[in-house]
C-alpha positions as CSV (number, residue, x, y, z in Angstrom):
1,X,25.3,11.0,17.1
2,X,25.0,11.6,13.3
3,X,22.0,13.6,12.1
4,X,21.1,13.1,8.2
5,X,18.9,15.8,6.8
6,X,16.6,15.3,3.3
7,X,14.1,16.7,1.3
8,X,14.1,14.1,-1.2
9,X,15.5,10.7,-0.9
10,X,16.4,9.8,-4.5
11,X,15.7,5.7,-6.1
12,X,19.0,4.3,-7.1
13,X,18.7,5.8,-10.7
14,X,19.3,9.4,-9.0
15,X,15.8,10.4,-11.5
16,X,13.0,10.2,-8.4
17,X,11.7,10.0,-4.9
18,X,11.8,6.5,-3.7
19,X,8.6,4.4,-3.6
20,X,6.8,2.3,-0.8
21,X,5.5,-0.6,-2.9
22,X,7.7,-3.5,-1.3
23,X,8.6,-2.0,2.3
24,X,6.7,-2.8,5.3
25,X,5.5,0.4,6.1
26,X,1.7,2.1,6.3
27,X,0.3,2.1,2.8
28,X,-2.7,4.1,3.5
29,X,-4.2,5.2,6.4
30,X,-7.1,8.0,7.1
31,X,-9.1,9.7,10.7
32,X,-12.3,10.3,10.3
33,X,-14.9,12.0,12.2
34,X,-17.9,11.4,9.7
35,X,-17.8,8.2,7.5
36,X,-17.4,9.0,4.1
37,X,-14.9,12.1,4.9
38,X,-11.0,11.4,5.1
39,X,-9.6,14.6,7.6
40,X,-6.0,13.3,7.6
41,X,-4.9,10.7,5.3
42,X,-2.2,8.6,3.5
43,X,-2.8,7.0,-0.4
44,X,-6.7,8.1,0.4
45,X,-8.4,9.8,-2.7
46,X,-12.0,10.0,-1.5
47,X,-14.6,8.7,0.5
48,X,-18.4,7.9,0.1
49,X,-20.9,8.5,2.7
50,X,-22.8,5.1,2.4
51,X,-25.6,6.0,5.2
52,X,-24.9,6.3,9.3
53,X,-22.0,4.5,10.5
54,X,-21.0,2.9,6.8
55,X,-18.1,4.8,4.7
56,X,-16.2,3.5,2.0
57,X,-12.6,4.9,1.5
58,X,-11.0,4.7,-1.9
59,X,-7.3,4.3,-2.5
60,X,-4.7,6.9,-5.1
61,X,-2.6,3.7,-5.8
62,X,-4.4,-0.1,-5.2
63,X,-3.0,-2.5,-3.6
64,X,-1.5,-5.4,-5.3
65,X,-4.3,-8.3,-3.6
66,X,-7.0,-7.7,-0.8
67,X,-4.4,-9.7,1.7
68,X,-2.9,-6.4,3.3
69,X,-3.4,-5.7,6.7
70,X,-6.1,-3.5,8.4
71,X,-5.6,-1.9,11.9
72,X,-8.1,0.1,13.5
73,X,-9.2,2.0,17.0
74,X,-12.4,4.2,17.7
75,X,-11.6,7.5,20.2
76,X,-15.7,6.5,21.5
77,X,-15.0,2.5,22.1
78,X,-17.5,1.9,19.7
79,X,-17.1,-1.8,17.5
80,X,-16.1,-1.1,14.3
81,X,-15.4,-3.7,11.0
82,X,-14.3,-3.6,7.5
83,X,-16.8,-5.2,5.3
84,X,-15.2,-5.2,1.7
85,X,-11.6,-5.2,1.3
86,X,-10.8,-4.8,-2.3
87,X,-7.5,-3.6,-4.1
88,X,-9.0,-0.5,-4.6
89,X,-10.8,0.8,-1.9
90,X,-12.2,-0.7,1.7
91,X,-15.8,0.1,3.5
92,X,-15.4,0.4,6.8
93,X,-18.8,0.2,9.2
94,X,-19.2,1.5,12.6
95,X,-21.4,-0.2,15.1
96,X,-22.7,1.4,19.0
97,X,-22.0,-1.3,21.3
98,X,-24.7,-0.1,23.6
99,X,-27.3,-0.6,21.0
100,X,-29.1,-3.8,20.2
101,X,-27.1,-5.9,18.0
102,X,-29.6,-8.9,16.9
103,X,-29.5,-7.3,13.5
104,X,-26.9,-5.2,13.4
105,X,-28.8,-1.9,15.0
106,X,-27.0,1.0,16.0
107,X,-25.0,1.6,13.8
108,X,-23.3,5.0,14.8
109,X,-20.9,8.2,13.0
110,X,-18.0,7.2,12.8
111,X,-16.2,10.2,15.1
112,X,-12.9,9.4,15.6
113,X,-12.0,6.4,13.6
114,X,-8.4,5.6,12.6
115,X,-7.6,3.3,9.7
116,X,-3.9,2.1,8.9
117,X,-3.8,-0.2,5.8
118,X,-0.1,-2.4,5.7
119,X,0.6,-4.3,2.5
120,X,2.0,-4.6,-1.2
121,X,0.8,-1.6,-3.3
122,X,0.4,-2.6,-7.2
């Protein structure tokens, strides 16, 4: 079996690292355990608390269109949707499915939220 052992994987001009804008690959992805707060992330330069259970997450380098792909779990089976994808940044808001949801009640933290983004980067 061959091994092959890197630091830095060089772009065919020899003068840089290599760069994820056409691969299919994770673009961005964070974990949160409050919304607005990023504790391990991927192309994620801040986030905004936007009240309980709504965080927007901004992105170092956009995304060419809002067509990439979101995928998402919650660690506390809670319901959680993106409402505003844009190239730059994506709000994500987390909802208790226990609670009433005739207008969109309960929403709750969102503890243990994962976020991968998949798509073109500008």
């Amino acid at each position: 079996m061959s091994e092959i052992r890197a630091t830095t994987i060089s772009d065919e001009t020899g003068n840089g690292p290599i760069a994820l804008t056409k691969q299919s690959a994770a673009k961005a992805y964070f974990s949160s355990s409050t919304e607005g707060t990023a504790d391990k992330s991927l192309n994620i330069s801040s986030g905004t608390d936007n009240g309980s259970g709504d965080g927007t997450y901004s992105f170092v380098t956009s995304f060419s269109d809002t067509q990439y792909a979101v995928l998402s779990g919650n660690a506390y089976r809670r319901l959680e949707y993106h409402d505003g994808i844009n190239t730059g940044s994506i709000r994500y808001i987390t909802v208790d499915p226990n609670a009433s949801q005739t207008n969109l009640v309960g929403y709750a933290e969102d503890s243990g939220l994962s976020v991968g983004m998949l798509g073109d980067l500008a």
